[in-house]
MOPAC internal coordinates of N, CA, C and O (Angstrom, degrees):
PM7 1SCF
backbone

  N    0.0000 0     0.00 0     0.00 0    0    0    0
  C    1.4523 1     0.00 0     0.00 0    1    0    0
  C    1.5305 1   110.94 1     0.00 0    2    1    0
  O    1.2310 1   125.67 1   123.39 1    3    2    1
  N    1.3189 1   106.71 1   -56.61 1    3    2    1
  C    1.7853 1   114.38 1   174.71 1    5    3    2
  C    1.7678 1   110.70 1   -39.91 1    6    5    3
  O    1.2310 1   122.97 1   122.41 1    7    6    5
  N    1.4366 1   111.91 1   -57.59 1    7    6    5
  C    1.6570 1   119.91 1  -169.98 1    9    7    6
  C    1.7878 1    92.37 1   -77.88 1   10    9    7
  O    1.2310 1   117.50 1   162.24 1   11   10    9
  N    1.3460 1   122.36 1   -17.76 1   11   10    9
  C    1.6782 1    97.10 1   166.84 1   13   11   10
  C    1.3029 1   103.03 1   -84.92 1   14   13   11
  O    1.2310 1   109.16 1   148.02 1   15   14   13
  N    1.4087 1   137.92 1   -31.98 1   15   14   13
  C    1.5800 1   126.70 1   175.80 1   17   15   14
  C    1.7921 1   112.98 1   -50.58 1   18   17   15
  O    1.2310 1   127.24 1   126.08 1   19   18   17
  N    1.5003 1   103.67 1   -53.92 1   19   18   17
  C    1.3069 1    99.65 1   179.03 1   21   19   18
  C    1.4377 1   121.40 1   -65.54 1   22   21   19
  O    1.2310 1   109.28 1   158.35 1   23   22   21
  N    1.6506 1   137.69 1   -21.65 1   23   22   21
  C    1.0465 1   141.46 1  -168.99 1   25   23   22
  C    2.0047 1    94.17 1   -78.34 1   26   25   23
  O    1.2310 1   133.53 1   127.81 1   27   26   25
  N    1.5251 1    91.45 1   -52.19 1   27   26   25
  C    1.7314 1    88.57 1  -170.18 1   29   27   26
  C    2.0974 1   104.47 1   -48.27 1   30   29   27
  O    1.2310 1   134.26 1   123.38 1   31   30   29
  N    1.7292 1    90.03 1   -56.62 1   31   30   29
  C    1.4921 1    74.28 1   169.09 1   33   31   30
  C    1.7778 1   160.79 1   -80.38 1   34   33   31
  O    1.2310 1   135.37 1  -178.51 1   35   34   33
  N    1.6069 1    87.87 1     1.49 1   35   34   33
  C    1.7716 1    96.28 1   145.15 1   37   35   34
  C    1.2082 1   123.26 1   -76.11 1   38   37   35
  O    1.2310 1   117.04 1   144.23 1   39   38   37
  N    1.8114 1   123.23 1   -35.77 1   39   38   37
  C    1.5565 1   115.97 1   176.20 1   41   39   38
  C    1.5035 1   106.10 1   -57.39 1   42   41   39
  O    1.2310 1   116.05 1   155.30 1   43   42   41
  N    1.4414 1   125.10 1   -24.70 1   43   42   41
  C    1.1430 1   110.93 1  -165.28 1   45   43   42
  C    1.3411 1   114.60 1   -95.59 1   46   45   43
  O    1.2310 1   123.41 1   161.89 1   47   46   45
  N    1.2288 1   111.06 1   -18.11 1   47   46   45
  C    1.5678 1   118.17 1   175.49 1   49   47   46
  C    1.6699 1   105.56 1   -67.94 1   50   49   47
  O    1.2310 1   124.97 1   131.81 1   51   50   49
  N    1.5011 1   108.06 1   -48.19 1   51   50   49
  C    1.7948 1   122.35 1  -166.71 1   53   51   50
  C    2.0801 1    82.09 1   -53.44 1   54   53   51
  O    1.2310 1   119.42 1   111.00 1   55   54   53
  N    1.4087 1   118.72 1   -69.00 1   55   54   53
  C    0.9907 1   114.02 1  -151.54 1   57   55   54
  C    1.4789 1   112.92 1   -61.56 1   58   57   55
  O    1.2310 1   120.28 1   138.94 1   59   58   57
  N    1.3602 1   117.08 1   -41.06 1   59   58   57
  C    1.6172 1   124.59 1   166.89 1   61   59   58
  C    1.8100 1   106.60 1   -31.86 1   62   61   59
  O    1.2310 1   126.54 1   101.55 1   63   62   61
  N    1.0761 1   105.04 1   -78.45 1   63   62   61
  C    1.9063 1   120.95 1   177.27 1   65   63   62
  C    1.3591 1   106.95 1   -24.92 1   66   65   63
  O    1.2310 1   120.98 1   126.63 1   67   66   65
  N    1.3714 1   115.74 1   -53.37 1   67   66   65
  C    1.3258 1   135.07 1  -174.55 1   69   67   66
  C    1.2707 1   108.09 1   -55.64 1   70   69   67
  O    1.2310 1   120.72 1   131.37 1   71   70   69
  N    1.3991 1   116.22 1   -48.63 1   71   70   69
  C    1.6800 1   117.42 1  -150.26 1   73   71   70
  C    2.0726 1    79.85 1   -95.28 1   74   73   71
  O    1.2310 1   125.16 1   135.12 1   75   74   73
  N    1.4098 1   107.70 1   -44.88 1   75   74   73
  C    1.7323 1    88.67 1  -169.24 1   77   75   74
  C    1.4120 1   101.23 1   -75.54 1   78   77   75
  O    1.2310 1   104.83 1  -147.11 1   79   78   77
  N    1.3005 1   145.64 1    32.89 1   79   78   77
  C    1.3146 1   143.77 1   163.23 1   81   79   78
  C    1.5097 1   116.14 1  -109.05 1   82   81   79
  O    1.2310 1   127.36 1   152.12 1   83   82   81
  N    0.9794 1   103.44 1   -27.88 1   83   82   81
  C    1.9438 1   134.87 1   160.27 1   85   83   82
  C    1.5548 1    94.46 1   -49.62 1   86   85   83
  O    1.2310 1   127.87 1   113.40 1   87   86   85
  N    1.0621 1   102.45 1   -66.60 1   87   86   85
  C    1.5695 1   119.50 1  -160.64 1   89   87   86
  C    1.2903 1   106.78 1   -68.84 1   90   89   87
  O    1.2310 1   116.20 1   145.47 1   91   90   89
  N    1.4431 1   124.83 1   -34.53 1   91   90   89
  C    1.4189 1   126.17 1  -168.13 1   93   91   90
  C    1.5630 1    98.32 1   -71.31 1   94   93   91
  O    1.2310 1   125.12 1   144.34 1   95   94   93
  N    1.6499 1   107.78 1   -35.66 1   95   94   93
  C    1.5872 1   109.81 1  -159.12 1   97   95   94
  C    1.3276 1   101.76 1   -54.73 1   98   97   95
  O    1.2310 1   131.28 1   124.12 1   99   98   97
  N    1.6757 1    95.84 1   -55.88 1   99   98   97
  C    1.6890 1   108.64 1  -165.86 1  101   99   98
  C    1.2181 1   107.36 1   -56.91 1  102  101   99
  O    1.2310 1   111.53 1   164.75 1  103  102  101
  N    1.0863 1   133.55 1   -15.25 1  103  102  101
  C    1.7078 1   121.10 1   172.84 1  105  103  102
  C    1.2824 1   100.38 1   -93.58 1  106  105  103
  O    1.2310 1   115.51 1   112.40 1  107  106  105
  N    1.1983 1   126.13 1   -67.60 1  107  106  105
  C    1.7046 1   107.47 1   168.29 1  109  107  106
  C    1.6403 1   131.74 1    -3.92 1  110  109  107
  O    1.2310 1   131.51 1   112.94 1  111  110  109
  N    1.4621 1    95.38 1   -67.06 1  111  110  109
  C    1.6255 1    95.66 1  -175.74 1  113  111  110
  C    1.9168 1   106.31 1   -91.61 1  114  113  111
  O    1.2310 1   111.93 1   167.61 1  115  114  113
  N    1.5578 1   132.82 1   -12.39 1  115  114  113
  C    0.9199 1   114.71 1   163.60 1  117  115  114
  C    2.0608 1   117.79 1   -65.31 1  118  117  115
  O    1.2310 1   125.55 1   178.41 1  119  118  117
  N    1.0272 1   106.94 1    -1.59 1  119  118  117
  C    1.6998 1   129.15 1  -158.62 1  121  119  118
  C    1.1638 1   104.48 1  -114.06 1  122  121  119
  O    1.2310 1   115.48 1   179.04 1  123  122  121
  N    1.5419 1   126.18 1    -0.96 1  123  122  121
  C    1.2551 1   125.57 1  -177.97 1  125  123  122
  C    1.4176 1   111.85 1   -86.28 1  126  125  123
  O    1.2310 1   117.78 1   -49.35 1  127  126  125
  N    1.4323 1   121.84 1   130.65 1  127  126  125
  C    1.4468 1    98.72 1   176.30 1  129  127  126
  C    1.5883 1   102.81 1   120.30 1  130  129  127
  O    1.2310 1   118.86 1   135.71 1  131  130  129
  N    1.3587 1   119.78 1   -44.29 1  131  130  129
  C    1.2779 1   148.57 1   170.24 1  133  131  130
  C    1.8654 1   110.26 1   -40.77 1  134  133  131
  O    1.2310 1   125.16 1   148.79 1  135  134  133
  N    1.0335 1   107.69 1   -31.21 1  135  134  133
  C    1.6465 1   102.34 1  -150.47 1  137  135  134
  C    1.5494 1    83.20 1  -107.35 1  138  137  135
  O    1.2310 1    99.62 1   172.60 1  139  138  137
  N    1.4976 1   154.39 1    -7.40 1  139  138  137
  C    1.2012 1   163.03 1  -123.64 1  141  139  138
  C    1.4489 1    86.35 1  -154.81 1  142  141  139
  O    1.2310 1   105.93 1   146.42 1  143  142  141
  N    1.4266 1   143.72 1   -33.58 1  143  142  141
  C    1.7388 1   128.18 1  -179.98 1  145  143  142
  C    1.4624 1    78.91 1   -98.47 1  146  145  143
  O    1.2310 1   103.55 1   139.76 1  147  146  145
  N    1.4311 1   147.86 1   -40.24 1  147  146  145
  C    1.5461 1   108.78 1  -147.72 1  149  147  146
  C    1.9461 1    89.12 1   -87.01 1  150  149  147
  O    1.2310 1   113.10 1   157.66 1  151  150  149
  N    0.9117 1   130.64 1   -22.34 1  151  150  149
  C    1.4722 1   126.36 1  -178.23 1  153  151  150
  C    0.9017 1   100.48 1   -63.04 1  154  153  151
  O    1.2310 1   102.82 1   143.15 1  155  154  153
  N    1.9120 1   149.11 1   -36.85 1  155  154  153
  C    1.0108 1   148.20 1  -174.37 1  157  155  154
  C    1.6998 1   104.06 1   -60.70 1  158  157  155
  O    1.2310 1   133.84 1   110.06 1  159  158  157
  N    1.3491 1    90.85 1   -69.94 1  159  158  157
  C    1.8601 1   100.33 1   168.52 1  161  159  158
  C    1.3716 1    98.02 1   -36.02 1  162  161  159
  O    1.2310 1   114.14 1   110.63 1  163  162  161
  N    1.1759 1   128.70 1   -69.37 1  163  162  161
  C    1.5770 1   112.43 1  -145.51 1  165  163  162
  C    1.6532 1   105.72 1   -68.65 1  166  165  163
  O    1.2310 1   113.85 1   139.56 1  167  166  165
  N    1.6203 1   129.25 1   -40.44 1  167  166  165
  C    1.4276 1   131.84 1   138.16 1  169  167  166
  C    1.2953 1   118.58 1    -7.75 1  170  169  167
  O    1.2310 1   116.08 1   101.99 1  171  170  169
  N    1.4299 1   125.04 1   -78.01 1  171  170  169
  C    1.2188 1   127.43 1   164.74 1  173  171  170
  C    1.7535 1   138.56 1   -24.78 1  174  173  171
  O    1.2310 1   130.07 1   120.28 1  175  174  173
  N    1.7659 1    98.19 1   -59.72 1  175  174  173
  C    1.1860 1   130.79 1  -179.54 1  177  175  174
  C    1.7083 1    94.16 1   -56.56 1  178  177  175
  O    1.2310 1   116.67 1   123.71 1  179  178  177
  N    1.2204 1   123.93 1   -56.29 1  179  178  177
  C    1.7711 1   134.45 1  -154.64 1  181  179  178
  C    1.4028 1    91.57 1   -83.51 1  182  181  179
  O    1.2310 1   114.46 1   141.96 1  183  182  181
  N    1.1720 1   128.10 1   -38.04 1  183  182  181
  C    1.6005 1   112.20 1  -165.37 1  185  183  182
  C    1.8949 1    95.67 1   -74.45 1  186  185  183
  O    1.2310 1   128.19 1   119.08 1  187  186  185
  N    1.4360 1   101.84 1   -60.92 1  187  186  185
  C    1.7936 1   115.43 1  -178.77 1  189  187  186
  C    1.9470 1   109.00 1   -25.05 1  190  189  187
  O    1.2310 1   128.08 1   150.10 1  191  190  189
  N    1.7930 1   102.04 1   -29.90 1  191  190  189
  C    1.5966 1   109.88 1  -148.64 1  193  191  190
  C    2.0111 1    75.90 1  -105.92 1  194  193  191
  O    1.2310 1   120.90 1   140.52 1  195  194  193
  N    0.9129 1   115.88 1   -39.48 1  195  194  193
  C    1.7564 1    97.17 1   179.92 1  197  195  194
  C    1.1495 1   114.28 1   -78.40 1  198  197  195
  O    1.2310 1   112.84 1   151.91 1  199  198  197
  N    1.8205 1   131.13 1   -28.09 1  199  198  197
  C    1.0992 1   115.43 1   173.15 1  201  199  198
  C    1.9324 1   125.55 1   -61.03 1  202  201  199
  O    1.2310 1   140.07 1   161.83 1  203  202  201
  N    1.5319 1    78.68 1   -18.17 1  203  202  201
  C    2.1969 1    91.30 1   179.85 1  205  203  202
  C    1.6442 1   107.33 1   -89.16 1  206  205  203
  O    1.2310 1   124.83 1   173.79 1  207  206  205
  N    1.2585 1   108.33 1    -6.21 1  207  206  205
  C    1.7680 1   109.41 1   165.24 1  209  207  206
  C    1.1281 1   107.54 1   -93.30 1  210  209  207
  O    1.2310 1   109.38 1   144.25 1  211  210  209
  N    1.6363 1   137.51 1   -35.75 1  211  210  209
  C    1.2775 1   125.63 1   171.65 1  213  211  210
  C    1.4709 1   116.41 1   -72.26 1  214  213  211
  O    1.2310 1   118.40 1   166.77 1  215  214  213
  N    1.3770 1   120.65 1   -13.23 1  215  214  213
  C    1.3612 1   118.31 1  -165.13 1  217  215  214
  C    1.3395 1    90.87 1   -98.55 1  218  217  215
  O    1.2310 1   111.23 1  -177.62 1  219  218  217
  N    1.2031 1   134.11 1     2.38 1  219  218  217
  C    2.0570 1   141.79 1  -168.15 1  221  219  218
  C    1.4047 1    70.31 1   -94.93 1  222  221  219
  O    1.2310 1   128.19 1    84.73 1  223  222  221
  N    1.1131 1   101.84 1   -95.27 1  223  222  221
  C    1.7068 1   144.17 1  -142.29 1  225  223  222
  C    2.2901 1    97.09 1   -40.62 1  226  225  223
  O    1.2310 1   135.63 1   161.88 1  227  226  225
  N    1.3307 1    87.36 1   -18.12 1  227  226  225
  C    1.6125 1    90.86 1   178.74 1  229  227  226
  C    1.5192 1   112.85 1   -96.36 1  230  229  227
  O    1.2310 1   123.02 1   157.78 1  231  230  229
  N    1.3828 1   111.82 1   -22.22 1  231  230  229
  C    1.4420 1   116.39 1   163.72 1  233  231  230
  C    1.6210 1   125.39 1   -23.14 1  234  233  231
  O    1.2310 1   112.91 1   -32.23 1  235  234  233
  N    1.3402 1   131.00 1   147.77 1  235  234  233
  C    1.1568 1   108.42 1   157.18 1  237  235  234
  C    1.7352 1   129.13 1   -86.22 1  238  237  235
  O    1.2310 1   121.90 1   175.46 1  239  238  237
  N    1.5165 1   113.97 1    -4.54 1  239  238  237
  C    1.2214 1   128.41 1  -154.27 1  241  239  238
  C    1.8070 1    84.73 1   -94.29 1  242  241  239
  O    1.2310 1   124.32 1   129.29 1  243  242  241
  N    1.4363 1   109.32 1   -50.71 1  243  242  241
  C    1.4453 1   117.24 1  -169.89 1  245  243  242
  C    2.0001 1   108.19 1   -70.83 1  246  245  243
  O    1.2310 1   126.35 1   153.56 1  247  246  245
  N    1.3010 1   105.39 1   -26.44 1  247  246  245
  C    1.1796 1    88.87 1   174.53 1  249  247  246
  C    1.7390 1   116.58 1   -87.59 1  250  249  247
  O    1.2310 1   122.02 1   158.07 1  251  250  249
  N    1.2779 1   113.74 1   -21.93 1  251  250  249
  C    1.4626 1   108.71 1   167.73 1  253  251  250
  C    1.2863 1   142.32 1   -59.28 1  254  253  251
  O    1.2310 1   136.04 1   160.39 1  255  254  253
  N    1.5628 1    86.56 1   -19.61 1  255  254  253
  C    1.7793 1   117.75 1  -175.73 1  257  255  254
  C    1.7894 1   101.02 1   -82.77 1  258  257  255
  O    1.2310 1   125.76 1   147.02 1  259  258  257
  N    1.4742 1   106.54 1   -32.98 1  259  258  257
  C    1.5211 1   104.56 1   171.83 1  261  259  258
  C    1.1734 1   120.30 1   -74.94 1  262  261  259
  O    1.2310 1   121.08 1   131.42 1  263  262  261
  N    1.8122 1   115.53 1   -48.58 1  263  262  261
  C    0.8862 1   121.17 1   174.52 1  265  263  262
  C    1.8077 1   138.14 1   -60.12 1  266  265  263
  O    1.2310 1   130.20 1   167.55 1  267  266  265
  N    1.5191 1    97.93 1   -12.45 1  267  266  265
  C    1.1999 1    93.27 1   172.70 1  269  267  266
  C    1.7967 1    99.99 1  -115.83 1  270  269  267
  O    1.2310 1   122.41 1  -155.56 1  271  270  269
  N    0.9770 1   112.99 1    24.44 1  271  270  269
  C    1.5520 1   126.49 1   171.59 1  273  271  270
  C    1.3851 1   106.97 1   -76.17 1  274  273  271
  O    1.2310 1   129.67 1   106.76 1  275  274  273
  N    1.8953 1    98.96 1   -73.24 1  275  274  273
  C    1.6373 1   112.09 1   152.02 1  277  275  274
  C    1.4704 1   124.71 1   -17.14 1  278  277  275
  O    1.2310 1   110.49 1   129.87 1  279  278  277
  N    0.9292 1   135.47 1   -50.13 1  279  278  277
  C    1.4275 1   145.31 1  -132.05 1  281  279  278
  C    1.2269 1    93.60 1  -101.63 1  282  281  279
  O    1.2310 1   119.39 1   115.46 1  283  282  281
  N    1.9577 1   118.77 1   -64.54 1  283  282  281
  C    1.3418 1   125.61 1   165.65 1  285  283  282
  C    1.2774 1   102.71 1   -27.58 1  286  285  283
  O    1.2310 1   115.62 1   116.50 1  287  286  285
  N    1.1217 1   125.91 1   -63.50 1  287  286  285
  C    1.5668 1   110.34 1  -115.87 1  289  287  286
  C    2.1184 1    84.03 1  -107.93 1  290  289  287
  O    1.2310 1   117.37 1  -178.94 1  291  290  289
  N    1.0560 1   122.60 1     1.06 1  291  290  289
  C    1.4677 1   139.71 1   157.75 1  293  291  290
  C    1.3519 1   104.91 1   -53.63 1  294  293  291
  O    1.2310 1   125.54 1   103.11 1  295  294  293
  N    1.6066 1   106.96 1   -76.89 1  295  294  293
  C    1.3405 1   139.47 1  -145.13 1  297  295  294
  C    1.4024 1    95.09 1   -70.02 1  298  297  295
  O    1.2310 1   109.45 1   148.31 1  299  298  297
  N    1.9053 1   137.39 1   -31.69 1  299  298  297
  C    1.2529 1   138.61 1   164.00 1  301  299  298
  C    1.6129 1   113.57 1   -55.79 1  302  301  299
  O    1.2310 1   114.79 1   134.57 1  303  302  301
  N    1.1860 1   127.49 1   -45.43 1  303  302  301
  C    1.7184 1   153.54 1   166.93 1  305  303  302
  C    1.6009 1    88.82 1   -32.59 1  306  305  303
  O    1.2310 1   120.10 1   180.00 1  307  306  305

């Protein structure tokens, strides 16, 4: 009785592994493809966020604020 308990519960372990390895695949390849649109997004996101630092950074208000940032922090030197 004992070695049929343990047999049922290796068949059931072998078959468990089996079916969540099944399962792993199918998400695998439904997921393929995935990592190639969010890099696009994130591309997107970084260019959108440097074009709004060059469009700061060209200001005249924003460059005075550097420029006399500079100057301070010279003039301590």
């Amino acid at each position: 009785m004992k070695e049929m308990i343990n047999r049922i519960i290796v068949d059931s372990n072998i078959a468990l592994r089996a079916k969540a390895y099944d399962i792993s695949e199918k998400i695998r390849k439904e997921d393929k493809g995935m990592a190639t649109a969010e890099y696009a997004i994130v591309l997107v996101a970084a260019t959108s966020f440097a074009g709004l630092l060059v469009a700061l950074l060209k200001s005249e208000a924003v460059r005075s604020i550097l420029s006399k940032l500079v100057t301070d922090a010279l003039s301590i030197i």
